[in-house]
C-alpha positions in Angstrom: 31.3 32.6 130.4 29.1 32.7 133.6 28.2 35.9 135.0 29.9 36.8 138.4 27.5 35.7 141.1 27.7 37.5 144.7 25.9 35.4 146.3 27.7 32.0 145.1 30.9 34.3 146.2 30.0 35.2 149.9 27.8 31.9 150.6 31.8 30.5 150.5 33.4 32.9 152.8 34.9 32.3 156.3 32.3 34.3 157.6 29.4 32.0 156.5 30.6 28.5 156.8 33.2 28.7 159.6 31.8 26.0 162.1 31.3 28.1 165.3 30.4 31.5 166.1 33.9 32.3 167.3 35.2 30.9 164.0 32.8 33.2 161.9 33.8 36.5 164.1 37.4 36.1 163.5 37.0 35.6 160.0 34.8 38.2 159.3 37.5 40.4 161.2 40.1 38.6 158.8 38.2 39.8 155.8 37.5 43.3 157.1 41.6 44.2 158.1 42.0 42.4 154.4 40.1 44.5 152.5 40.5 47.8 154.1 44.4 46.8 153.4 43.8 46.8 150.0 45.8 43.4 149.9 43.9 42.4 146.7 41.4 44.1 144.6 39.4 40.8 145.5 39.8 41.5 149.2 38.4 44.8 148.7 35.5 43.7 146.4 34.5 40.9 148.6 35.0 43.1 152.0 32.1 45.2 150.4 29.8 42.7 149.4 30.4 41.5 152.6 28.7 44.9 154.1 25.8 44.1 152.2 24.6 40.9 154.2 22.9 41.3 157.8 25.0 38.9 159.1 28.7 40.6 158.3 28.1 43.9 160.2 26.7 41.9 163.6 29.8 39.4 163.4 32.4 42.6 162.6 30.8 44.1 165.9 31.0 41.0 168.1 34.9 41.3 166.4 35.4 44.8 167.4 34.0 43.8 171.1 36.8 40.8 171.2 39.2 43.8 170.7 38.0 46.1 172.4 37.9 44.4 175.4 41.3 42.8 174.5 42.8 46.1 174.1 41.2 47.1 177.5 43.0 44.3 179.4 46.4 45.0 177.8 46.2 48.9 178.7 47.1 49.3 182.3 45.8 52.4 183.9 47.2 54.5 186.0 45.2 53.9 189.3 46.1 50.6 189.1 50.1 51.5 190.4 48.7 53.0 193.8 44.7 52.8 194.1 43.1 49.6 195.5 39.9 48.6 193.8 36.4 49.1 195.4 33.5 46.7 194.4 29.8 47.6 193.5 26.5 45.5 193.0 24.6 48.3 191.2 24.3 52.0 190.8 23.3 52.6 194.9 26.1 54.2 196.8 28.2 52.0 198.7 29.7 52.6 201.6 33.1 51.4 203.3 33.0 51.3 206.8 36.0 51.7 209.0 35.4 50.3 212.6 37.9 52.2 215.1 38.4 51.8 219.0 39.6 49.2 220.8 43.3 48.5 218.8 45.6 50.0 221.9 47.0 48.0 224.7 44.7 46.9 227.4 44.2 48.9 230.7 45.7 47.7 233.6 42.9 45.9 236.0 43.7 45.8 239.6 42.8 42.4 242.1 39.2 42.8 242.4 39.1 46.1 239.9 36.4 46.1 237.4 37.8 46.1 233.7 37.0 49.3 232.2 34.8 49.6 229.1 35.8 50.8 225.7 33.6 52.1 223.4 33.6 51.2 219.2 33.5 54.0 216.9 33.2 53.7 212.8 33.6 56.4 209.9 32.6 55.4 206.6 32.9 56.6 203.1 30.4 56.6 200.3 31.1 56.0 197.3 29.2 54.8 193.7 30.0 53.9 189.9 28.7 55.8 187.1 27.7 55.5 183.2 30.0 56.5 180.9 29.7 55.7 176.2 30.2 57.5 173.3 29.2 56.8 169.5 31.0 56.1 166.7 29.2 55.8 163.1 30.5 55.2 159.9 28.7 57.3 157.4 26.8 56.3 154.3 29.4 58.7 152.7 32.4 56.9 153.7 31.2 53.5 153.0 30.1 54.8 149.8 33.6 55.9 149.1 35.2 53.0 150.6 36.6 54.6 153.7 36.4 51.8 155.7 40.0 52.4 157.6 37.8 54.3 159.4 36.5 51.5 161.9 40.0 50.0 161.6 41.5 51.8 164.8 37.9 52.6 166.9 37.9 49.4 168.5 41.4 50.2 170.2 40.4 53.7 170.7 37.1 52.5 172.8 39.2 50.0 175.0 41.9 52.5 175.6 39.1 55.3 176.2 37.7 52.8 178.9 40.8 52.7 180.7 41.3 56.4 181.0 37.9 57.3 181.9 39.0 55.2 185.0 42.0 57.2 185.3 40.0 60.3 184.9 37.3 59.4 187.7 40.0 58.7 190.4 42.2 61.3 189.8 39.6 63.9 189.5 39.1 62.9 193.3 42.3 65.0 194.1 43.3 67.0 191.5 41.6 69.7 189.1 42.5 72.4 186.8 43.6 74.5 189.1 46.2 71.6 190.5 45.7 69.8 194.2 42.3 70.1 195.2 42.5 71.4 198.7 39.7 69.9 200.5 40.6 66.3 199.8 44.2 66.7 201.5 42.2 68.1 204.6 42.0 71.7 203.7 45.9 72.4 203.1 48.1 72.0 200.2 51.6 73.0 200.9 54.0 74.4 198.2 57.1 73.1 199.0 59.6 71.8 196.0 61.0 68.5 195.7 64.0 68.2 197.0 65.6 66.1 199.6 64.8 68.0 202.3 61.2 68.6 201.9 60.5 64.8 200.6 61.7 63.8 203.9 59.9 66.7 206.1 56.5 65.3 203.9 57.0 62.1 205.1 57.9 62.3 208.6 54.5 64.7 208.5 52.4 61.5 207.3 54.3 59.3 209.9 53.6 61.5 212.4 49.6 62.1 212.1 47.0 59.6 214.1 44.6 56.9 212.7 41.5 57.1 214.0 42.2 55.2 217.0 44.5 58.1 217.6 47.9 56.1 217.3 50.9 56.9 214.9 50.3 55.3 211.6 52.0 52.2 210.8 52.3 51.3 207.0 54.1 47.9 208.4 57.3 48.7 205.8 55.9 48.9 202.3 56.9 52.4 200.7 54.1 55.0 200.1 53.5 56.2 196.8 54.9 59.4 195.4 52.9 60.4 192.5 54.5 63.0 190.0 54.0 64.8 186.7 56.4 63.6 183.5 58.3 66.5 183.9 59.3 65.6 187.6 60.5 62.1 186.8 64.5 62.6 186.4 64.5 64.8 190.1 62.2 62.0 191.7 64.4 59.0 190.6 67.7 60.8 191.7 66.5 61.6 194.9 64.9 58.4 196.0 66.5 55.5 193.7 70.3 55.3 194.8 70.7 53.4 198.4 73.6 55.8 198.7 74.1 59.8 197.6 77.1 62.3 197.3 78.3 63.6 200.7 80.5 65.8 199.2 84.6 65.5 199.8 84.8 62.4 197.5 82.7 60.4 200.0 79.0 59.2 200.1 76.5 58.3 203.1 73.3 56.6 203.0 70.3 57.9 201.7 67.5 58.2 204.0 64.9 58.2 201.5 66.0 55.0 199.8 63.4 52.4 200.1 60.6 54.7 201.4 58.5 55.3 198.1 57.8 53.6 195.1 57.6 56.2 192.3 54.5 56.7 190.2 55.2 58.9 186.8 51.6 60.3 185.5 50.7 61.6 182.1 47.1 61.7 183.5 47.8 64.7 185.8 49.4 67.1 183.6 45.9 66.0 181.3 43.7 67.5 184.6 46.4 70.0 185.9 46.3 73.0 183.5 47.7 75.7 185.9 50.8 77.4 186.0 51.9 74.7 188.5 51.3 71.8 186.8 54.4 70.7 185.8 56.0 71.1 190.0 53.4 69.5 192.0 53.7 66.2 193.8 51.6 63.6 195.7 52.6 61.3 198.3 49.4 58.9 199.4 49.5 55.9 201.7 50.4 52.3 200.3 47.3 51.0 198.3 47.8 47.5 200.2 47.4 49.7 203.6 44.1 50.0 205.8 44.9 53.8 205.0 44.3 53.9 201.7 42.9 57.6 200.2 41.2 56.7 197.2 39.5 54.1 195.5 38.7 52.4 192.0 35.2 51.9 191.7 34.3 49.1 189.8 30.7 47.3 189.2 30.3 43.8 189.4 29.5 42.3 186.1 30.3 45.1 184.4 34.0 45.3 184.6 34.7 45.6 180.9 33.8 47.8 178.0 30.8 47.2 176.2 29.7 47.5 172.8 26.7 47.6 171.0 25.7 48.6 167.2 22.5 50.8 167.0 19.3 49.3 165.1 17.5 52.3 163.9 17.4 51.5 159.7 13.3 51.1 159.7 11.7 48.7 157.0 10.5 49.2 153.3 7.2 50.4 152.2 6.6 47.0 151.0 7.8 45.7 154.5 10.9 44.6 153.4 13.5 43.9 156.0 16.1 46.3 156.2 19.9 45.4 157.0 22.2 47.4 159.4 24.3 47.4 157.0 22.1 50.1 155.2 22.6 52.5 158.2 19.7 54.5 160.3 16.4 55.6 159.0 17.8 58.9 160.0 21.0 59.6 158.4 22.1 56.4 157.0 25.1 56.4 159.3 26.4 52.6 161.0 26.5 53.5 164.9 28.6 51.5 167.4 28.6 52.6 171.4 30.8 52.0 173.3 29.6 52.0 177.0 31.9 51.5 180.7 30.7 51.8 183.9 33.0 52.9 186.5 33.7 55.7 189.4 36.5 57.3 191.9 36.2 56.6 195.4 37.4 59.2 198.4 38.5 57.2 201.3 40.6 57.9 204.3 42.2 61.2 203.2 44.6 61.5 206.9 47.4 60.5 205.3 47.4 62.0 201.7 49.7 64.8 200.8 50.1 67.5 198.2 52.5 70.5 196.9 52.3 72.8 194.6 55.9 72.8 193.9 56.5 76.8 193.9 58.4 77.7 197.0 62.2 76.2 198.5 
């Protein structure tokens, strides 16, 4: 009988012979998911050998980067529901200039009259994306005692990490531990409930503030967003989802709120908000399509997605042998993947944001 040979075994595997790169990355995902499954004893076996080449841990990488990134796409953040996205080139702040003057009717010019002048004024906001990563290593330990499951979820976790360090760097624009961060809603924050009457009070007080060309806002129909905590959601829908509400008497009228706000449920702000009004505060911010938007999704050009790298740290032989990743670091034989995203919040035109704390009728 001939002896088991490892290298006749893996020299026949998807991972070696499939005929393009793509091919070979998906199979050596195949036989990773395989044999951390357990779905043979062969699986497993092979699965190991597998960790043994150079070639197996760069292709499972690229893998996890295909998922990671995939996972990333299919995660939709927060900020995406009522923040617009702001565009960088690099790592300079950016600004966003908004050119004011001029917009209001013309002045009257009388026969021979000189027309009058106007002069153009701008305010402009700066804003700039930032470096964010973490590791992840796989021990020598747990390879040694096969606890590969390990990597099976990490390249899901670093997408969906991606996507709420997004949501984290907008919403930590407006809100902090301590609930609505007063400065960014212009130095007030108001503590009204939620209720009918104050919904509708809050919005006639955004309706009725100036741009910067000092005329009434106009938000040209669309609904602004109301942005509430999980625990507001049931009050929220019932006050703003029925064209019509209880009059009382057995008969109904119309429901002035109807139509006016499009409803944004967070789980990212009870995550940020850790006071004793967390669970009662409420946002209402200008439409994200608007000129008026108050925030901003910082995003850099290029680097739009997750990125992930595997560290190459494992040193050489004495002889000068080449040393596989597989092996781990020189340091403490771990595998290290990072997972890097590059993104930021932006502050914009704050004049028609709004905040409560929720505490007072």
């Amino acid at each position: 009988m001939n002896a088991l040979n490892t290298g006749d075994i893996l020299a026949k595997e998807g991972f070696r012979i499939a005929p393009s790169v793509k091919g070979r990355i998906l199979e050596a995902a195949k036989l990773f998911n395989e044999g951390v499954a357990g779905k043979s004893a062969g699986a497993e076996y092979r699965m190991k050998e597998a960790f043994s080449t150079s070639d197996f841990p760069k292709l499972l990488g690229a893998a996890f980067q295909i998922e990671a990134r995939d996972t990333y796409q299919n995660t939709e953040p927060e900020w995406q529901t009522f923040v617009p996205e702001k565009k960088v080139k690099d790592f300079r702040p950016a600004k966003n200039v908004d050119v004011f003057g001029g917009r209001d009717a013309f002045d009257d010019v009388a026969e021979g009259e000189e027309y009058k002048g106007r002069s153009l004024n701008e305010s402009e906001f700066t804003f700039s994306a930032g470096k964010t990563g973490n590791f992840f290593a796989l021990t020598f330990e747990a390879r040694k005692n096969n606890e590969y499951y390990q990597l099976l979820d990490f390249p899901g976790r670093f997408g969906t990490a991606a996507r709420a360090t997004e949501d984290r760097k907008v919403f930590e624009k407006f809100v902090g531990a301590t609930g609505p961060i007063a400065e960014f809603f212009g130095g007030s924050v108001s503590n009204k409930i939620l209720n009918e009457a104050n919904l509708l009070a809050a919005y006639k007080t955004i309706i009725g503030r100036k741009n910067a060309d000092g005329l009434p806002v106009n938000f040209n129909g669309r609904p602004i967003t109301l942005l509430i905590p999980q625990s507001l959601q049931f009050e929220a829908e019932a006050l703003i989802n029925e064209p019509r509400v209880d009059a009382g008497g057995g008969t109904s009228k119309k429901n002035p709120l109807f139509g006016k706000f499009n409803i944004v449920v967070s789980w990212r702000l009870s995550v940020l908000d850790v006071s004793a009004n967390s669970a009662t505060s409420w946002y209402l911010f200008p439409p994200k399509e608007s000129d008026f938007a108050a925030l901003g999704k910082v995003t850099m050009v290029g680097e739009e997605t997750v990125d992930i790298r595997v560290k190459r740290d494992q040193g050489e032989r004495v002889d000068g042998g080449a040393i596989g990743i597989e092996e781990g670091s020189i340091d403490d034989d771990t595998i290290t993947y990072r997972g890097r995203h590059i993104t930021g919040g932006a502050k914009l035109d704050t004049t028609f944001a709004y905040a409560s704390t929720g505490t007072t009728a």
